[in-house]
C-alpha positions in Angstrom: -32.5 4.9 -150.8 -35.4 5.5 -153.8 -37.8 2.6 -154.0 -38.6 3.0 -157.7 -42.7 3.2 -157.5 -43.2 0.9 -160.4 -41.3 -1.8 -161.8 -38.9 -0.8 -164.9 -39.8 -3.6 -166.7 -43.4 -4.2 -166.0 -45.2 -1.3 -164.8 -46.7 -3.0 -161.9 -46.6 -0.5 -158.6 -44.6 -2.4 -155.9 -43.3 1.1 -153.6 -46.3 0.2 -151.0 -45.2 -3.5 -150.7 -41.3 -2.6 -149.6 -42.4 -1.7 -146.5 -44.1 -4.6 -145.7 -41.3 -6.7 -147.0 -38.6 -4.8 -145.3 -40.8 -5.8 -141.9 -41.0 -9.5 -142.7 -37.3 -10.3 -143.0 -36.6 -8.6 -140.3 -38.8 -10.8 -138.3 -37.1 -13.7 -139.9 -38.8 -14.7 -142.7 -36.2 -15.6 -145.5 -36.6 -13.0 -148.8 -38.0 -15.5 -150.9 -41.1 -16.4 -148.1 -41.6 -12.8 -147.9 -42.1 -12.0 -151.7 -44.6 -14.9 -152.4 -46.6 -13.7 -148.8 -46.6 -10.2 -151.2 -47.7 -11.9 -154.2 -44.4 -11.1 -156.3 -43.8 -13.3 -158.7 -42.7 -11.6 -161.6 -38.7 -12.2 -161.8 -38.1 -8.5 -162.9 -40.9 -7.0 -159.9 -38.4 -9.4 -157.3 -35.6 -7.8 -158.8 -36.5 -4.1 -157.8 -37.4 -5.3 -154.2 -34.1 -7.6 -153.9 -31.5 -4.6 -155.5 -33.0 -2.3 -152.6 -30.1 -1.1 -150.0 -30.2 1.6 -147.0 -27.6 3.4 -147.9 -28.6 6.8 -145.5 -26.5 6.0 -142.7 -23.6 5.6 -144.7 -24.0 8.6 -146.1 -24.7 10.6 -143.2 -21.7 9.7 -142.0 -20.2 12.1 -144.4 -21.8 15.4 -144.3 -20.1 18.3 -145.0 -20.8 20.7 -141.8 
């Protein structure tokens, strides 16, 4: 997984808020709640955060050794 430091579109630095979002929905905010708590509001900034997956333990499951 590589949080992209700053938007693509925008250049505004949202890496340091993923975090904080990734901790919210898992206490059961929905997404949407979460990213106005942040201050996102820019549709291309929600974007980034939104396309995000943790994709490392699917790929550990394939390692080579």
């Amino acid at each position: 997984m590589i949080i992209p430091i700053r938007c693509f579109s925008c250049g505004k630095p949202i890496a340091h808020l993923y975090q904080k979002y990734k901790t919210l929905v898992e206490s059961g905010k929905t997404p949407k709640d979460s990213l106005n708590d942040l201050g996102i509001k820019r549709y291309c900034c929600r974007a980034q955060i939104l396309g995000q997956t943790d994709t490392l333990e699917l790929i550990n499951k394939f390692k080579k050794f």
